[in-house]
N, CA, C and O atoms as CSV, one atom per row, in Angstrom:
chain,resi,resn,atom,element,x,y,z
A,1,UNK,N,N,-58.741,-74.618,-9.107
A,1,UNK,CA,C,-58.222,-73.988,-7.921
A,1,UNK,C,C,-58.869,-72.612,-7.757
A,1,UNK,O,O,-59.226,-71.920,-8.710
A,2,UNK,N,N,-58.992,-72.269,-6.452
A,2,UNK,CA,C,-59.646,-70.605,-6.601
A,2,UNK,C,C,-58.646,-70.035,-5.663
A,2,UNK,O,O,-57.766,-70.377,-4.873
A,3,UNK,N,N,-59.243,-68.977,-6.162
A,3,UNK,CA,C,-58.047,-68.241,-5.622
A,3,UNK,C,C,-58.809,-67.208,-5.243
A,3,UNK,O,O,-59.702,-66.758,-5.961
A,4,UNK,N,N,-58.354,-66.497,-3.446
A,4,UNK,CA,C,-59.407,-65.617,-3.344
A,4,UNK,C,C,-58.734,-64.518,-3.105
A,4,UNK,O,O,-57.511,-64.407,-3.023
A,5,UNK,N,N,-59.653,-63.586,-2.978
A,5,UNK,CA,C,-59.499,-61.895,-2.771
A,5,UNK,C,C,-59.805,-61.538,-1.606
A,5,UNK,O,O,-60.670,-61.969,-0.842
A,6,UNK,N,N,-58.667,-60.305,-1.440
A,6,UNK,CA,C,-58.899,-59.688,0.188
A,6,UNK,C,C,-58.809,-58.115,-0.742
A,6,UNK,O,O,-58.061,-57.715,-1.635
A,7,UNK,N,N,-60.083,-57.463,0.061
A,7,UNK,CA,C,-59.789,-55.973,-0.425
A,7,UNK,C,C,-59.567,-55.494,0.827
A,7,UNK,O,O,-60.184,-55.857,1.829
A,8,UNK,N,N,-58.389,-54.397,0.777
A,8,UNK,CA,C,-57.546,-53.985,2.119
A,8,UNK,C,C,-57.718,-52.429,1.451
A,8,UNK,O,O,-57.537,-52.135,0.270
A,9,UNK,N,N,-58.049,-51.681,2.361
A,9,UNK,CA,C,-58.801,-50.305,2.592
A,9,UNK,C,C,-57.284,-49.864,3.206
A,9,UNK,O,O,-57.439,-48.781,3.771
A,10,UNK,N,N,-55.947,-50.284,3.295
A,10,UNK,CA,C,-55.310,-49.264,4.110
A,10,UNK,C,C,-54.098,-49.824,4.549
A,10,UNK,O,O,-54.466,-50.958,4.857
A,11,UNK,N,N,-52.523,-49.752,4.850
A,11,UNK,CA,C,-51.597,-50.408,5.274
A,11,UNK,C,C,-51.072,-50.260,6.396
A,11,UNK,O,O,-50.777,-49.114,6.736
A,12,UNK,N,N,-50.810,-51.357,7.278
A,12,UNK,CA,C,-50.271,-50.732,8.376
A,12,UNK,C,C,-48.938,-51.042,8.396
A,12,UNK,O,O,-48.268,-50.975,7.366
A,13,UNK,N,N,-48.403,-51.425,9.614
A,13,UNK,CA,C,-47.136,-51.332,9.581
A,13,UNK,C,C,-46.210,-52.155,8.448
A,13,UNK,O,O,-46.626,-53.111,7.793
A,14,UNK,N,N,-44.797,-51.547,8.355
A,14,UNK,CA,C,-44.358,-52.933,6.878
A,14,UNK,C,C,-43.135,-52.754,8.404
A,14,UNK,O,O,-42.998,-51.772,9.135
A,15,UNK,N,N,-42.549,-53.846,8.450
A,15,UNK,CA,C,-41.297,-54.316,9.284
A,15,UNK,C,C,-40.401,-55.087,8.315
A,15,UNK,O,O,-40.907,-55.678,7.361
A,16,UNK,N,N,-38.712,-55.100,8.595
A,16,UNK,CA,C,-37.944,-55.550,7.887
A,16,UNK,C,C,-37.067,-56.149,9.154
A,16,UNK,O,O,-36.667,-55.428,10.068
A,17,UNK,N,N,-36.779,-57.856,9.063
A,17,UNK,CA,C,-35.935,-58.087,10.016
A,17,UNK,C,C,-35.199,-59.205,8.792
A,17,UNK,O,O,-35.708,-59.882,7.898
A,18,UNK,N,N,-33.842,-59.021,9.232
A,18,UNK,CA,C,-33.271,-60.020,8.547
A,18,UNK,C,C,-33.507,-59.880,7.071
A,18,UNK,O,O,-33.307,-58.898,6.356
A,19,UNK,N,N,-34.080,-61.334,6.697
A,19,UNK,CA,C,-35.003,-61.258,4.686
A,19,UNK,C,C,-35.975,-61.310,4.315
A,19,UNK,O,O,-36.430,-61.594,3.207
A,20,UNK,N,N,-36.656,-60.869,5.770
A,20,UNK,CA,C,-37.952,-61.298,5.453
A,20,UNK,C,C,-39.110,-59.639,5.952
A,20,UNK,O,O,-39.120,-58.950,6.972
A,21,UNK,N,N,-39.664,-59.591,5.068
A,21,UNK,CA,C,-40.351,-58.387,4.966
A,21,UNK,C,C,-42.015,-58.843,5.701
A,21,UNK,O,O,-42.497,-59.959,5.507
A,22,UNK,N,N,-42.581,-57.978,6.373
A,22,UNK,CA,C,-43.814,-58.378,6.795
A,22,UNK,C,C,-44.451,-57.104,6.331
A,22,UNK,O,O,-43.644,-56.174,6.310
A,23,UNK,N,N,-45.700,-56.783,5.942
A,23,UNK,CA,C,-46.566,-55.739,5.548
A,23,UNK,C,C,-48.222,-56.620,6.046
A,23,UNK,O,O,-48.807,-57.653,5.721
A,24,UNK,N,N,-48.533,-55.034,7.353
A,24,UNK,CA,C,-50.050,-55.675,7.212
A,24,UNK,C,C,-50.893,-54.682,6.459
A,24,UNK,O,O,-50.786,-53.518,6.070
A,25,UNK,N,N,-51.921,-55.810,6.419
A,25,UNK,CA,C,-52.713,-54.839,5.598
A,25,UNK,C,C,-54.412,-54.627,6.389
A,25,UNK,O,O,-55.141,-55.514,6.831
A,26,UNK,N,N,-54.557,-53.721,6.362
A,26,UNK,CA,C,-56.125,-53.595,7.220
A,26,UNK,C,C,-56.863,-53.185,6.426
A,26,UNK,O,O,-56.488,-52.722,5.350
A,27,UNK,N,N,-58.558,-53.305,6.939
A,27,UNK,CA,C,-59.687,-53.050,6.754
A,27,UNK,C,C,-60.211,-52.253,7.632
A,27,UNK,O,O,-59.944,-52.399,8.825
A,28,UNK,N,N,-60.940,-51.398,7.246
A,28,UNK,CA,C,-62.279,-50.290,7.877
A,28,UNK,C,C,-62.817,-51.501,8.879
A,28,UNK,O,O,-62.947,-52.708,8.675
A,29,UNK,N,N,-63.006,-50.897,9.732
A,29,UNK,CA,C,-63.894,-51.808,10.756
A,29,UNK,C,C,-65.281,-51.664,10.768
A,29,UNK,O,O,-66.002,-52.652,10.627
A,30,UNK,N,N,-65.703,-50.619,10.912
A,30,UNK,CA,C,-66.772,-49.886,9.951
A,30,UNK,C,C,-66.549,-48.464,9.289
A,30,UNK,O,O,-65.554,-47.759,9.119
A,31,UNK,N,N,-67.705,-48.358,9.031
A,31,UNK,CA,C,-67.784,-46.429,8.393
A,31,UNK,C,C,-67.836,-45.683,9.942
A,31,UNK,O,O,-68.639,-45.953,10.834
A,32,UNK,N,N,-67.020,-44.928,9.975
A,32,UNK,CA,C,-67.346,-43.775,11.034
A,32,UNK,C,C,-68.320,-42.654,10.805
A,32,UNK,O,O,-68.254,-42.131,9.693
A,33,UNK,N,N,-68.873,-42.365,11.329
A,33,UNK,CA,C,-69.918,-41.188,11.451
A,33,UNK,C,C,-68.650,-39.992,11.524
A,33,UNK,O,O,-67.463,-39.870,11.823
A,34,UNK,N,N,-69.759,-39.269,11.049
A,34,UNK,CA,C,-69.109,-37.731,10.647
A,34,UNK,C,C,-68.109,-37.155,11.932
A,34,UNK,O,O,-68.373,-37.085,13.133
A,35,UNK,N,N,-67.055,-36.832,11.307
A,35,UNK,CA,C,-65.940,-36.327,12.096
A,35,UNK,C,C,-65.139,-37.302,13.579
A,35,UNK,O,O,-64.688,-36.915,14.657
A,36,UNK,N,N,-65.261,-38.618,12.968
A,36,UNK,CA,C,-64.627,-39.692,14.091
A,36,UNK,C,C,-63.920,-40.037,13.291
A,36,UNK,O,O,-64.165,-39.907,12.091
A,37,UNK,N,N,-63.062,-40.465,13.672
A,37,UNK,CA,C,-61.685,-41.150,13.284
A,37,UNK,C,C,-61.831,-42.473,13.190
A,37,UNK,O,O,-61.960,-43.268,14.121
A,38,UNK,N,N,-61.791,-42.837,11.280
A,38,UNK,CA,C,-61.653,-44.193,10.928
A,38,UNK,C,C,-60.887,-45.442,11.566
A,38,UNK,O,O,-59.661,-45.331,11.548
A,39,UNK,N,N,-61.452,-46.722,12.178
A,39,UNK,CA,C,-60.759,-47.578,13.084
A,39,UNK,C,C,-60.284,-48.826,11.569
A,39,UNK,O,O,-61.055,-49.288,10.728
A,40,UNK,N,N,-59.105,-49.007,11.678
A,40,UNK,CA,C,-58.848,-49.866,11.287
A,40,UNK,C,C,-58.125,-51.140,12.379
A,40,UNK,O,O,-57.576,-51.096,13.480
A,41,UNK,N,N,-58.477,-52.265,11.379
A,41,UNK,CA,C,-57.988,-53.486,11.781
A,41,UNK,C,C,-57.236,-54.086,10.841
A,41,UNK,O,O,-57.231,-53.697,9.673
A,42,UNK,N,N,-56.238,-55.514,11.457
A,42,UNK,CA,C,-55.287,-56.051,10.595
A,42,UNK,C,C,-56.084,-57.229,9.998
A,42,UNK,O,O,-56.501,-58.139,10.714
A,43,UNK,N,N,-56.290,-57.183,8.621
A,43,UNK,CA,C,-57.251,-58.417,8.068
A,43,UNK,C,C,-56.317,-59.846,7.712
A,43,UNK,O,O,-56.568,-61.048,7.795
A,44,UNK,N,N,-54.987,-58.970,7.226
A,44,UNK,CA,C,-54.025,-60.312,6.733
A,44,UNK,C,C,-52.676,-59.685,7.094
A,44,UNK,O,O,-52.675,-58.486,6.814
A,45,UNK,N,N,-51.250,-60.220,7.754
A,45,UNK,CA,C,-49.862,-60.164,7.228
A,45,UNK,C,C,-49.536,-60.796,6.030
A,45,UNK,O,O,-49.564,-62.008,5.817
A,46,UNK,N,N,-49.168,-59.738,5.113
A,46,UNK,CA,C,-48.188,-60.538,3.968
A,46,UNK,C,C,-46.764,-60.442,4.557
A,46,UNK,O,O,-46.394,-59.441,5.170
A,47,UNK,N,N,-46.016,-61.473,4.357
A,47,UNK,CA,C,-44.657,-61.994,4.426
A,47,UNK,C,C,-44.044,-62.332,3.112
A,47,UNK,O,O,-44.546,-63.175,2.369
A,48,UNK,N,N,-42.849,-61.607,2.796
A,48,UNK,CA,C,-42.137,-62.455,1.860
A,48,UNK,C,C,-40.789,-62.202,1.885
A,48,UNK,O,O,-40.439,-61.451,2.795
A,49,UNK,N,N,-39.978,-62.585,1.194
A,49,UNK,CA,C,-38.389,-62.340,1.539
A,49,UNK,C,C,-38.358,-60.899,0.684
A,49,UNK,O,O,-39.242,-60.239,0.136
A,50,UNK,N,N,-37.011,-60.742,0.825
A,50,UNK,CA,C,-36.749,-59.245,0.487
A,50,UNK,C,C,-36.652,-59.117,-1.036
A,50,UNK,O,O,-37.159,-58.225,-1.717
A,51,UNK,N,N,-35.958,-60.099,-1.438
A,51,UNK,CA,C,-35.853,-60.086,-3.444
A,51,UNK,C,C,-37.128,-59.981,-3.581
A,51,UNK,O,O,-37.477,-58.882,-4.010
A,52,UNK,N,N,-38.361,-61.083,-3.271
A,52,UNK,CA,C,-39.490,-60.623,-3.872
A,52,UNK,C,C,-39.866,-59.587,-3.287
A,52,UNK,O,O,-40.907,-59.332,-3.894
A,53,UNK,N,N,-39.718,-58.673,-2.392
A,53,UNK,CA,C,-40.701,-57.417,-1.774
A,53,UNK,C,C,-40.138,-56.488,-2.813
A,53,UNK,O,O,-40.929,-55.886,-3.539
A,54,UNK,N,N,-38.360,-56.253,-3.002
A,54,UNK,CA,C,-37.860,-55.742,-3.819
A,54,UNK,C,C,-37.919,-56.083,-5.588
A,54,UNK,O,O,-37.078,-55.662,-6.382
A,55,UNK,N,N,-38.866,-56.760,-5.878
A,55,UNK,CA,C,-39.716,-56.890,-6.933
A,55,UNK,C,C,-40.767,-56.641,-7.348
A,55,UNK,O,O,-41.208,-56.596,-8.497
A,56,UNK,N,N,-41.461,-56.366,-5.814
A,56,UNK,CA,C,-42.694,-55.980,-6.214
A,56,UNK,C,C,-42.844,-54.608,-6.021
A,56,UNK,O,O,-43.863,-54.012,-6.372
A,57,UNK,N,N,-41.635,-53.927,-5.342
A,57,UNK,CA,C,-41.375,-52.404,-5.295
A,57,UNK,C,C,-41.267,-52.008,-6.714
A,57,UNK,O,O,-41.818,-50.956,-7.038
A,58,UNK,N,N,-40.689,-52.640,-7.534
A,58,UNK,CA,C,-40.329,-52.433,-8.817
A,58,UNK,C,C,-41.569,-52.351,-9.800
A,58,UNK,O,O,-41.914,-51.439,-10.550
A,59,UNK,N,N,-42.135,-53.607,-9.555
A,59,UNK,CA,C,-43.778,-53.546,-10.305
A,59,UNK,C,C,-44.667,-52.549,-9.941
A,59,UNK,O,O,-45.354,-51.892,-10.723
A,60,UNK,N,N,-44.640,-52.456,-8.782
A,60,UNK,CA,C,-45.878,-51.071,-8.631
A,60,UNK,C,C,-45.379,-49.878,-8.903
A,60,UNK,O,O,-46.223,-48.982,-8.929
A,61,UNK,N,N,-43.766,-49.423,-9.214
A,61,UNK,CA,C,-43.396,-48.528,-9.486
A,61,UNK,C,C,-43.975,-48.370,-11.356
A,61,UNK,O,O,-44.463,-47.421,-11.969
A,62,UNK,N,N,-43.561,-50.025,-11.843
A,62,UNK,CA,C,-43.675,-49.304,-13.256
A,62,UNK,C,C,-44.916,-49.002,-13.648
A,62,UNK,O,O,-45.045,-48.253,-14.617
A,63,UNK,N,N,-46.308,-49.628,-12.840
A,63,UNK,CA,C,-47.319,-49.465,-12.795
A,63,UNK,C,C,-48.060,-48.476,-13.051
A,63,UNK,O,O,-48.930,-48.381,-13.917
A,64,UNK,N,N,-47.586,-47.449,-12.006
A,64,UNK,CA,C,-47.566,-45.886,-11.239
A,64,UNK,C,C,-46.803,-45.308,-12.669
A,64,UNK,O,O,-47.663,-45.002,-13.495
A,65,UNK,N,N,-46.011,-45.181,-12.949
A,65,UNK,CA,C,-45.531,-44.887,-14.546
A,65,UNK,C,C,-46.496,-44.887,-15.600
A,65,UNK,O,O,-46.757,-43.931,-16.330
A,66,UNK,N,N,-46.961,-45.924,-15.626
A,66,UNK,CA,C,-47.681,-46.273,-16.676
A,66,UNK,C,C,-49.247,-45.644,-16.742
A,66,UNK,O,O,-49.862,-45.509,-17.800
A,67,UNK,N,N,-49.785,-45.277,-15.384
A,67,UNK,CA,C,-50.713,-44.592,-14.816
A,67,UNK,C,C,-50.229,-42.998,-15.442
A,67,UNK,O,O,-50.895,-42.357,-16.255
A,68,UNK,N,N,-48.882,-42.548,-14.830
A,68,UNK,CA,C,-49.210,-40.886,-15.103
A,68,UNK,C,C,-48.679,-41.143,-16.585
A,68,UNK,O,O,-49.026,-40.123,-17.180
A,69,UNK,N,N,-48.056,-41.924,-17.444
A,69,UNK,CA,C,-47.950,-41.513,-18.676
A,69,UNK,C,C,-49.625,-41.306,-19.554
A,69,UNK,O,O,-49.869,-40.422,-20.375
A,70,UNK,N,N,-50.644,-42.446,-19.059
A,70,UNK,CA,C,-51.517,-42.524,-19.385
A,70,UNK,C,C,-52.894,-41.329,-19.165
A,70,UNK,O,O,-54.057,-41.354,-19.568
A,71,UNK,N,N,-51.867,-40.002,-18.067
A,71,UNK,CA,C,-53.123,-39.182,-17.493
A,71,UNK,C,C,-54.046,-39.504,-16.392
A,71,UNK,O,O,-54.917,-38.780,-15.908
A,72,UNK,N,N,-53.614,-41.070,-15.976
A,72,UNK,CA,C,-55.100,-41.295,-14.631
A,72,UNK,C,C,-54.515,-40.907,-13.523
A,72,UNK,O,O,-55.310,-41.116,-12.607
A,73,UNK,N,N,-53.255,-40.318,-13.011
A,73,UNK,CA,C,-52.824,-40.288,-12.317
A,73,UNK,C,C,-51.388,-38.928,-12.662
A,73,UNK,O,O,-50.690,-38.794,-13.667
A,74,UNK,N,N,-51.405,-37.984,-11.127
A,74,UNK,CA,C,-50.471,-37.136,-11.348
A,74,UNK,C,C,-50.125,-36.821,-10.496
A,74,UNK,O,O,-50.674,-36.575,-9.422
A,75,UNK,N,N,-48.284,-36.729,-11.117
A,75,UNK,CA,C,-47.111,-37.155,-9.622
A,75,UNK,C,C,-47.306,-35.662,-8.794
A,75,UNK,O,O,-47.567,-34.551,-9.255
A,76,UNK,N,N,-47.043,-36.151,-7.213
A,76,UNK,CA,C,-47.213,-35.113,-6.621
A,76,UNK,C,C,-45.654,-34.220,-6.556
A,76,UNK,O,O,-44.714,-34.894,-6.136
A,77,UNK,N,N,-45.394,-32.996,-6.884
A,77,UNK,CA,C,-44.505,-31.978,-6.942
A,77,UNK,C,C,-44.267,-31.584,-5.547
A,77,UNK,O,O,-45.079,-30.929,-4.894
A,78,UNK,N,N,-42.675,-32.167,-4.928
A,78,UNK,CA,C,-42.791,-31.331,-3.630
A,78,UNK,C,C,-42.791,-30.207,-3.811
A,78,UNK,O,O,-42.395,-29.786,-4.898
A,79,UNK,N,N,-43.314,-29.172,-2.632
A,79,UNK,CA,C,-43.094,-27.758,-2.808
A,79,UNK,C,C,-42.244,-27.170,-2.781
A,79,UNK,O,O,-41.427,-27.495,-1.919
A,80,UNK,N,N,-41.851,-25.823,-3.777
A,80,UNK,CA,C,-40.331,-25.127,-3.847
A,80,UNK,C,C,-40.569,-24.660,-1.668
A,80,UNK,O,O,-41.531,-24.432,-0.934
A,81,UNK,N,N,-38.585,-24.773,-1.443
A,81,UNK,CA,C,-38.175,-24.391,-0.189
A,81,UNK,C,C,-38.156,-22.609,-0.300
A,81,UNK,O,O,-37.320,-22.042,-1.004
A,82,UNK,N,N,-39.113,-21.913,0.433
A,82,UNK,CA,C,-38.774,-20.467,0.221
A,82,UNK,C,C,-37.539,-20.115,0.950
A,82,UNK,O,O,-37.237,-20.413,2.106
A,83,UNK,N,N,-36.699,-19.244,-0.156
A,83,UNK,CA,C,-35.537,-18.492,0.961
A,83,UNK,C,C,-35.990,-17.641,1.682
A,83,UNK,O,O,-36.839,-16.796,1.401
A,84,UNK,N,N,-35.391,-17.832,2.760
A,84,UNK,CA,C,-36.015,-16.642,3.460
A,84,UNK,C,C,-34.605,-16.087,3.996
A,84,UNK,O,O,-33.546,-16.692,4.163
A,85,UNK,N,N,-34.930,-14.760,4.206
A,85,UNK,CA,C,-33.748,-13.556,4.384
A,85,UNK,C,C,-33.582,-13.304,5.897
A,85,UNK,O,O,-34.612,-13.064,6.526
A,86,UNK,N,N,-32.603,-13.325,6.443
A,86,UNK,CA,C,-32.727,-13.107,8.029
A,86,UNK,C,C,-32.391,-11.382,8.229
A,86,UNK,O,O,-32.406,-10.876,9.352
């Protein structure tokens, strides 16, 4: 059996109706020349119900874990809120 590959450069919309989760995923349409704004397109919808979307939220979370414990990766710190004095 083969099994093939889509490399997706980018996500577009994810929608939730009911149990069923839709996420597309796009591709570069091409390279833009300097200072134009990258065009993407929708290459595939993934669909799946919500337990598995909410499983796979879980996997890429521990993933992402496993990334900054390892150093390839580092969590972004929101910025402190300044008080400000009126």
């Amino acid at each position: 059996m083969k099994i093939e590959e889509l490399f997706v450069d980018s996500l577009g919309q994810v929608s939730v109706q009911a149990n069923l989760v839709r996420i597309e995923l796009m591709q570069l349409q091409k390279l833009p020349a300097e200072k134009e704004t990258p065009v993407f397109q929708v290459a595939e919808r993934l669909a799946m119900n919500l337990d598995t979307f909410l499983r796979l939220h879980q996997a890429v979370n521990n993933i992402v874990g496993q990334m900054e414990e390892k150093g390839l990766i580092k969590k972004n710190e929101a910025p402190a809120i300044a008080n400000k004095k009126k």
